[in-house]
PyMOL commands that place a pseudoatom at each C-alpha (Angstrom):
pseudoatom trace, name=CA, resn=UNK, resi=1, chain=A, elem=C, hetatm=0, pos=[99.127, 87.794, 109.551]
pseudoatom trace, name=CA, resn=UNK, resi=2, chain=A, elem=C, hetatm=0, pos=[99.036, 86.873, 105.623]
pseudoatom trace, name=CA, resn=UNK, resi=3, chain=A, elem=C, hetatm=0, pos=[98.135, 90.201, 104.101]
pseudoatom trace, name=CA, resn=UNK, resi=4, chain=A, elem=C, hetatm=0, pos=[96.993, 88.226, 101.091]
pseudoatom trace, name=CA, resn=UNK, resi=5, chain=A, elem=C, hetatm=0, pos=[93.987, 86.708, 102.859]
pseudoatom trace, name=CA, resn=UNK, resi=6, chain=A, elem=C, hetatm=0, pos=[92.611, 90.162, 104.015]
pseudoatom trace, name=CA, resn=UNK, resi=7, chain=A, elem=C, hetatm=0, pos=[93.300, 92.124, 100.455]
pseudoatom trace, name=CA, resn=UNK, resi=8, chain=A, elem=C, hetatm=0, pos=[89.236, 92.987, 100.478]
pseudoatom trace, name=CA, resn=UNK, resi=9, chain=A, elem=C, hetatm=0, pos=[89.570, 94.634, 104.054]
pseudoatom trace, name=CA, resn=UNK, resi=10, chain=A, elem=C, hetatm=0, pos=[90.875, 97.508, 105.066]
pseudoatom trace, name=CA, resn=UNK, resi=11, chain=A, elem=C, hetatm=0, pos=[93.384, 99.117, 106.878]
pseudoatom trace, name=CA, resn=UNK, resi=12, chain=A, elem=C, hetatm=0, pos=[91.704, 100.468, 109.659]
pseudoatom trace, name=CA, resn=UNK, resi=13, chain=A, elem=C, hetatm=0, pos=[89.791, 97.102, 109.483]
pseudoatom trace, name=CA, resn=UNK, resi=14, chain=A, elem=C, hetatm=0, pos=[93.332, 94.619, 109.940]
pseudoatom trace, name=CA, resn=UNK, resi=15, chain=A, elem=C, hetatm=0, pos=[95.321, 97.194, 112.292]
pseudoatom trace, name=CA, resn=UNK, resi=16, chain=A, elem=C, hetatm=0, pos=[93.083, 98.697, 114.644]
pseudoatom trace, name=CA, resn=UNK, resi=17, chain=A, elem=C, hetatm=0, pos=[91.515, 100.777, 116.076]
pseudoatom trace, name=CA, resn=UNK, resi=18, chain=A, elem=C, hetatm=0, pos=[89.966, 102.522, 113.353]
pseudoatom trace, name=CA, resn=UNK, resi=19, chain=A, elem=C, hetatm=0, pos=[91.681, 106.358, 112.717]
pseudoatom trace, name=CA, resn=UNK, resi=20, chain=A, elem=C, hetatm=0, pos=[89.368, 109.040, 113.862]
pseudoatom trace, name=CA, resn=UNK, resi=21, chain=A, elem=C, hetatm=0, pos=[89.334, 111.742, 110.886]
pseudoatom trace, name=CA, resn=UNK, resi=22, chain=A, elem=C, hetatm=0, pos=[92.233, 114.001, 110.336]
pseudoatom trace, name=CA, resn=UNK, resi=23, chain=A, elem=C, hetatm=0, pos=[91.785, 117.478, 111.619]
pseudoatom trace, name=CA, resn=UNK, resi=24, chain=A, elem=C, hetatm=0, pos=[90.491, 120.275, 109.909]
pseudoatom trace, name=CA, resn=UNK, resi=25, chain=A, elem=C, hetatm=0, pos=[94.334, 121.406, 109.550]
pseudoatom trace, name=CA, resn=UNK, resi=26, chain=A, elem=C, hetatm=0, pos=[96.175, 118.126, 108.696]
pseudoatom trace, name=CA, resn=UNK, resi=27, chain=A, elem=C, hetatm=0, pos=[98.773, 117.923, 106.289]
pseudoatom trace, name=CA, resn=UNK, resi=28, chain=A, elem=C, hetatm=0, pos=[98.041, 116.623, 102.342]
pseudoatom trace, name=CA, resn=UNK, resi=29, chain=A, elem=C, hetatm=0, pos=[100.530, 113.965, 104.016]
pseudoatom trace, name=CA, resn=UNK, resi=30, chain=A, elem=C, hetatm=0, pos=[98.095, 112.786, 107.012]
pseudoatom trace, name=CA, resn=UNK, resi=31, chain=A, elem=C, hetatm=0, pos=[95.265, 113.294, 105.081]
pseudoatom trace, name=CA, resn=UNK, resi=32, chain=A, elem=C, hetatm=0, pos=[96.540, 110.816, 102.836]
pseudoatom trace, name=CA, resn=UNK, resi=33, chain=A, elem=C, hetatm=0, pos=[97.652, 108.557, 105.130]
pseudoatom trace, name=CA, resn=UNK, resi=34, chain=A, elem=C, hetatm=0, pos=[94.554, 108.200, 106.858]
pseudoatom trace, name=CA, resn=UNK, resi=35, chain=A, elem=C, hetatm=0, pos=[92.331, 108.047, 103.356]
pseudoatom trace, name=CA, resn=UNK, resi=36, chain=A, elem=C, hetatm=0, pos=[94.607, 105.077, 102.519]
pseudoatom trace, name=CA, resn=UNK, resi=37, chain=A, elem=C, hetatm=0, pos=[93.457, 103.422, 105.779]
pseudoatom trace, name=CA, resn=UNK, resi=38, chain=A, elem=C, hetatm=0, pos=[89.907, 103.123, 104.823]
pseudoatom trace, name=CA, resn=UNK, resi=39, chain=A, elem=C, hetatm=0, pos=[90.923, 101.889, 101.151]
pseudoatom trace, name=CA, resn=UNK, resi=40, chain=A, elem=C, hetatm=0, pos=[90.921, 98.097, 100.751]
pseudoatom trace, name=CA, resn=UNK, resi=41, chain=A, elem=C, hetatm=0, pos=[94.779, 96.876, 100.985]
pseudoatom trace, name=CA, resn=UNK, resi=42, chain=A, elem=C, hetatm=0, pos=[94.143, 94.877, 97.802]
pseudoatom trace, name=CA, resn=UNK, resi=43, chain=A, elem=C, hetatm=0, pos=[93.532, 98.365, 96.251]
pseudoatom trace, name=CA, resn=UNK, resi=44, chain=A, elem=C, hetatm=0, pos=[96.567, 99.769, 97.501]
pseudoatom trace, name=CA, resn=UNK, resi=45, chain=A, elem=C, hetatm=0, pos=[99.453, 100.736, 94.770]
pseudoatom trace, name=CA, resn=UNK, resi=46, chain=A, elem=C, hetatm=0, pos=[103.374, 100.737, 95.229]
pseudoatom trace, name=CA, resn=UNK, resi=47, chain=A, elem=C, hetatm=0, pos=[103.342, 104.857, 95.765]
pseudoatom trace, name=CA, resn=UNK, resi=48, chain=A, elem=C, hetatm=0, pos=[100.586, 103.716, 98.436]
pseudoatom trace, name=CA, resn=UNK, resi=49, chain=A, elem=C, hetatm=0, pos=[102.772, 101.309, 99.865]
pseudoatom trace, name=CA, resn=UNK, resi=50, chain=A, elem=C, hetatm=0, pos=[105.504, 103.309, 99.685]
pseudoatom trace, name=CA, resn=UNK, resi=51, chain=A, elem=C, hetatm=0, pos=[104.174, 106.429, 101.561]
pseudoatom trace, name=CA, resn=UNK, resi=52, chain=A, elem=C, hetatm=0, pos=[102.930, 103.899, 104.350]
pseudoatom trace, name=CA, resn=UNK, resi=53, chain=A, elem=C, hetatm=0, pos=[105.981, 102.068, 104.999]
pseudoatom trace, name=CA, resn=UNK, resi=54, chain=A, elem=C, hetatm=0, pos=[107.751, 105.502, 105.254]
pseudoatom trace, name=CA, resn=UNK, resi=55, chain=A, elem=C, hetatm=0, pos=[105.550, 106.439, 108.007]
pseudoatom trace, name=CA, resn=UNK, resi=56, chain=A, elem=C, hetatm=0, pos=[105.037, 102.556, 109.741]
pseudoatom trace, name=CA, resn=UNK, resi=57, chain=A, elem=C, hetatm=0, pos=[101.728, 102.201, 109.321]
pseudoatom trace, name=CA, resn=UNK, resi=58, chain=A, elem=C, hetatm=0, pos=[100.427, 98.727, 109.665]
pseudoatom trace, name=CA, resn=UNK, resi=59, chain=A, elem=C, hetatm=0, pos=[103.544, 97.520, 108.849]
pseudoatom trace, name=CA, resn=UNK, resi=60, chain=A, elem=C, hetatm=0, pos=[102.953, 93.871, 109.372]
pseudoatom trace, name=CA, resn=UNK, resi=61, chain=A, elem=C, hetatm=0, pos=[100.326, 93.957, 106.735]
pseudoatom trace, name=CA, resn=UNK, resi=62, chain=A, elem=C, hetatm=0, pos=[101.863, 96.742, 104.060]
pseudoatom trace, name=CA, resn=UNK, resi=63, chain=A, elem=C, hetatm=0, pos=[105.713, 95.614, 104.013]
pseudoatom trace, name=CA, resn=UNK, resi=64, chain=A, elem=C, hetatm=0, pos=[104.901, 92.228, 102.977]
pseudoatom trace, name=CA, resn=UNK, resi=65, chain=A, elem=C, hetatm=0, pos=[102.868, 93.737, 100.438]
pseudoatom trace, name=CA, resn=UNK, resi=66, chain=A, elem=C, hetatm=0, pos=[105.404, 95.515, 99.366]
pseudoatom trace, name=CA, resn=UNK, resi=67, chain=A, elem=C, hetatm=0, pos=[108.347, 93.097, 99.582]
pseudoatom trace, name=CA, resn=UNK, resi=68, chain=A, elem=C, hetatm=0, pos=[106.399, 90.636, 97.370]
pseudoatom trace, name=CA, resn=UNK, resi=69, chain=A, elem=C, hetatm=0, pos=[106.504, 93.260, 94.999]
pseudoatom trace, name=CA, resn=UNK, resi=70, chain=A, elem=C, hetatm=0, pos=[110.169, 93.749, 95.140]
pseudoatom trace, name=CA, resn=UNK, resi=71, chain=A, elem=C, hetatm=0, pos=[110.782, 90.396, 94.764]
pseudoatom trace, name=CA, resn=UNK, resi=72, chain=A, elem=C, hetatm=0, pos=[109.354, 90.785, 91.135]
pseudoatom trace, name=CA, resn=UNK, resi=73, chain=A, elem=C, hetatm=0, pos=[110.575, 94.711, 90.135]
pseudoatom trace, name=CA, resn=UNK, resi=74, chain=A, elem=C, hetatm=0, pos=[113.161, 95.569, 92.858]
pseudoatom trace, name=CA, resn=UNK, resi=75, chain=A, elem=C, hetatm=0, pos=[114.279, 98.860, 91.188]
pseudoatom trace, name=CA, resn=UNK, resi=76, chain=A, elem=C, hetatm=0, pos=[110.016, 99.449, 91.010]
pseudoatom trace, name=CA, resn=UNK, resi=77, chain=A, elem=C, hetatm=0, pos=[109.603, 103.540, 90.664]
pseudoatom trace, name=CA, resn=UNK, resi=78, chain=A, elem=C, hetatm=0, pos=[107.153, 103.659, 92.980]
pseudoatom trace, name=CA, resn=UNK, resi=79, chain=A, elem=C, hetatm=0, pos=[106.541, 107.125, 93.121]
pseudoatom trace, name=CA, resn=UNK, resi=80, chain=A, elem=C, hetatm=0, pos=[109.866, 109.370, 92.927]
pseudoatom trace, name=CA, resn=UNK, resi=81, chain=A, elem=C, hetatm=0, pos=[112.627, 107.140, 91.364]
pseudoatom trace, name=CA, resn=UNK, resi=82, chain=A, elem=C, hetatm=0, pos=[113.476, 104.051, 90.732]
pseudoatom trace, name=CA, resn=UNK, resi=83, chain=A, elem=C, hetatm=0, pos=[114.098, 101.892, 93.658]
pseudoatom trace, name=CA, resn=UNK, resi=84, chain=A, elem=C, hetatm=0, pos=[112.440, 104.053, 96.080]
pseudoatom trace, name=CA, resn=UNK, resi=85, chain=A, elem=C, hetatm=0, pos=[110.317, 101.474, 97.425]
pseudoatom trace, name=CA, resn=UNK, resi=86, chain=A, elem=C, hetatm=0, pos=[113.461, 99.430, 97.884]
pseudoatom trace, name=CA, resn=UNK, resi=87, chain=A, elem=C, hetatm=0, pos=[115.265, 102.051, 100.169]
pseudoatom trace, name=CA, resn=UNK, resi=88, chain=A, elem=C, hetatm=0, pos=[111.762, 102.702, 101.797]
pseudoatom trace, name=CA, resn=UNK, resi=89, chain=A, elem=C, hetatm=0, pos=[111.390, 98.711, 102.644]
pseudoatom trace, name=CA, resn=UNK, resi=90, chain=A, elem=C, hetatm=0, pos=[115.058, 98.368, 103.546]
pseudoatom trace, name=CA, resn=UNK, resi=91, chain=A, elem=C, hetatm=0, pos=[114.613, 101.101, 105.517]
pseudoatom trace, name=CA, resn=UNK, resi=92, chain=A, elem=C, hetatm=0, pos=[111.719, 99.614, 107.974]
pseudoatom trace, name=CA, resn=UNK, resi=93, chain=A, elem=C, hetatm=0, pos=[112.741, 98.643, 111.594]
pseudoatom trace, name=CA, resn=UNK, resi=94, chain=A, elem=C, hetatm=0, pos=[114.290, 95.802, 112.188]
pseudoatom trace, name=CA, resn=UNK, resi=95, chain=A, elem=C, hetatm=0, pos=[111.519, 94.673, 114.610]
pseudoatom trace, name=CA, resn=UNK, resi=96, chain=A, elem=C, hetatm=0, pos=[108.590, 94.992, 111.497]
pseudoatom trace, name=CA, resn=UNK, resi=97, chain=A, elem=C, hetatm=0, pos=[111.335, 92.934, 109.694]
pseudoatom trace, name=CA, resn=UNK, resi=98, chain=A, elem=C, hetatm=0, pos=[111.479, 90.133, 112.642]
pseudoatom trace, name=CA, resn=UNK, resi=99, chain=A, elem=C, hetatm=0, pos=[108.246, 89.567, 111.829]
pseudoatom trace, name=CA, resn=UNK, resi=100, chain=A, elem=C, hetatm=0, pos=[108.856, 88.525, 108.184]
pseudoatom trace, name=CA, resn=UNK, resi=101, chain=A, elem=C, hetatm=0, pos=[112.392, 86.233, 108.207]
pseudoatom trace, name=CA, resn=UNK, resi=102, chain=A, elem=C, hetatm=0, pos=[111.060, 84.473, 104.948]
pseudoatom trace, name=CA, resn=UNK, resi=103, chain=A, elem=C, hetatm=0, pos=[110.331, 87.615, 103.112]
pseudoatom trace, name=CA, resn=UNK, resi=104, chain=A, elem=C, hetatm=0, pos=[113.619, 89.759, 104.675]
pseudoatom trace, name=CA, resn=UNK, resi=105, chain=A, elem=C, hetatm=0, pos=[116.273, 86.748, 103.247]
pseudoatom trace, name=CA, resn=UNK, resi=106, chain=A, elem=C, hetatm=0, pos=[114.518, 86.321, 100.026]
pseudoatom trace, name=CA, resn=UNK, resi=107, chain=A, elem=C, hetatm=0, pos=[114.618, 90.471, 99.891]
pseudoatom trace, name=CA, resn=UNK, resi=108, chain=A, elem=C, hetatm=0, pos=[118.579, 90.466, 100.704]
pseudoatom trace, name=CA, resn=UNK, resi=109, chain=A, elem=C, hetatm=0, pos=[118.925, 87.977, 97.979]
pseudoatom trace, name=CA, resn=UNK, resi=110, chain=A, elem=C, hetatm=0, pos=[117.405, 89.927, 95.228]
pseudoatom trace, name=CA, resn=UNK, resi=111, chain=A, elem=C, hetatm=0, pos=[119.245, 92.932, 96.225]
pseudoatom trace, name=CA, resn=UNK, resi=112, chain=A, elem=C, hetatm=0, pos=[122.613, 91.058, 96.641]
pseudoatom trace, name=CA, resn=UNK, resi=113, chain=A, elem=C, hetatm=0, pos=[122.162, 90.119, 92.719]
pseudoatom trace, name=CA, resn=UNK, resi=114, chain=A, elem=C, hetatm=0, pos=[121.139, 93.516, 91.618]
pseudoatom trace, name=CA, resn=UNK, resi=115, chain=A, elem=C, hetatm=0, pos=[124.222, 95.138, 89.075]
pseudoatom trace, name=CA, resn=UNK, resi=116, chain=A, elem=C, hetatm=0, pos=[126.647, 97.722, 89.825]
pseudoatom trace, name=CA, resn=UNK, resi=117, chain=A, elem=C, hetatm=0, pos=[125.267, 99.284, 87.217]
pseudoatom trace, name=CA, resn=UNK, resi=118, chain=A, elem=C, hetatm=0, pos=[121.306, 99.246, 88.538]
pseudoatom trace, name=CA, resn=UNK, resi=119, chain=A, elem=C, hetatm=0, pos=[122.627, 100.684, 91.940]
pseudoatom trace, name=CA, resn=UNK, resi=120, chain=A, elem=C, hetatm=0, pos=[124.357, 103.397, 90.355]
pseudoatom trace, name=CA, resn=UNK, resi=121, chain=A, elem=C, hetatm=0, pos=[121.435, 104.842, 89.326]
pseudoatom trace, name=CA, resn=UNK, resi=122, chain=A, elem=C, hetatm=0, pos=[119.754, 104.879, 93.020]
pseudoatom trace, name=CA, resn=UNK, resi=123, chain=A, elem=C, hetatm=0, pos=[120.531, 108.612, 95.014]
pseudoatom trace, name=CA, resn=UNK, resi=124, chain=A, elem=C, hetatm=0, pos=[123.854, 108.951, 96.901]
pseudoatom trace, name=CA, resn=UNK, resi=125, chain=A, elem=C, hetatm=0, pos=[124.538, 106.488, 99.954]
pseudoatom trace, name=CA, resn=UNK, resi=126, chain=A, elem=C, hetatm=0, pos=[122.016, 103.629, 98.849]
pseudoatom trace, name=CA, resn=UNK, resi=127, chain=A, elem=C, hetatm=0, pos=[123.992, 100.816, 98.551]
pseudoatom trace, name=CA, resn=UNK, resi=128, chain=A, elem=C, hetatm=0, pos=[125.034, 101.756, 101.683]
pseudoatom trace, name=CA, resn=UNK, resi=129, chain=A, elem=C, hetatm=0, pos=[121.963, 101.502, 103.294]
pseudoatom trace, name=CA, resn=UNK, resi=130, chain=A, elem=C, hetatm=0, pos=[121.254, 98.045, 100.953]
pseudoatom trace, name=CA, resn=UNK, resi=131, chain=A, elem=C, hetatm=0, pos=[124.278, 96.482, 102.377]
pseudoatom trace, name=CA, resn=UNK, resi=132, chain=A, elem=C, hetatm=0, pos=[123.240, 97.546, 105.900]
pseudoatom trace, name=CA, resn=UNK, resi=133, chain=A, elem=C, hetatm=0, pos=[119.720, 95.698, 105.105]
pseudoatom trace, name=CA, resn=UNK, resi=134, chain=A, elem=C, hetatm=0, pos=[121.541, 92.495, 104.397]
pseudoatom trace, name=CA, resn=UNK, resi=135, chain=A, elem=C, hetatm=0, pos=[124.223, 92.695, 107.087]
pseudoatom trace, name=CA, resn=UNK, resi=136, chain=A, elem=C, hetatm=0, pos=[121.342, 93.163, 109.628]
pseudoatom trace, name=CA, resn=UNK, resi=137, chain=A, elem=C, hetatm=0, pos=[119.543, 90.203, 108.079]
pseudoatom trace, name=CA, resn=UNK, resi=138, chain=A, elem=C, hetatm=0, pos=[123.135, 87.940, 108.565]
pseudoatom trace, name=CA, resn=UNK, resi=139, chain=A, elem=C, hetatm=0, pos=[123.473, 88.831, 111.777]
pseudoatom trace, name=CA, resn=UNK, resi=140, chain=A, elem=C, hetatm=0, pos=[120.440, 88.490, 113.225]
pseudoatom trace, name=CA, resn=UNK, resi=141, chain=A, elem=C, hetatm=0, pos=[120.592, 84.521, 112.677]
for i in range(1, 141): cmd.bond("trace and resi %d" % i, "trace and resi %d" % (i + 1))
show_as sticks, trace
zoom trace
């Protein structure tokens, strides 16, 4: 699925079924989650991405969102630091990623290129977990 083509529909509306309300006692987390269902995905921002991808939700329609926009801004401060939508992305299950080769080597290309000095500023053990995300993507093929 091209999540560009459905960027006026919504979550709940590409990745059914629709989510039933949260309960009455639901974390500010699922509350969230399940509000940024019903928005449209063309409405969605990087913290919105970011937050989904963390908990795999509709992940064939909001990783490619987000890799497209990590293509651009790779170090994008999403929502707590720079480059946490990076480490959230490269974090995603291999099997989401299967989905996307296109997106995944042009991703592992972007971070390959990225300074020593740009990954120094990213929290202990992420280039680590970078270099996993393009070892993965090498031996996969």
């Amino acid at each position: 699925m091209n999540p560009l083509l459905h960027l006026g529909r919504t979550l709940d509306e590409v990745d059914p079924p629709r989510w039933p309300a949260p309960d009455a006692d639901a974390t500010r987390l699922v509350r969230t989650v399940h509000e940024l269902r019903r928005s449209k995905v063309g409405d969605l921002r990087p913290g919105d991405l970011r937050m989904l991808v963390a908990q795999r939700v509709a992940l064939h329609c909001t990783l490619p969102l987000a890799a497209l926009l990590l293509l651009e801004e790779p170090l994008l401060d999403a929502t707590f630091y720079p480059g946490d939508l990076l480490l959230t992305a490269a974090g995603a299950p291999d099997s989401a990623w299967a989905l996307l080769p296109d997106l995944r080597t042009r991703l592992s290309e972007v971070i390959a290129a990225l300074q020593d000095a740009d990954l120094a500023e990213l929290p202990r053990g992420s280039t680590g977990e970078l270099a996993r995300f393009i070892g993965r993507r090498a031996t996969q093929h």
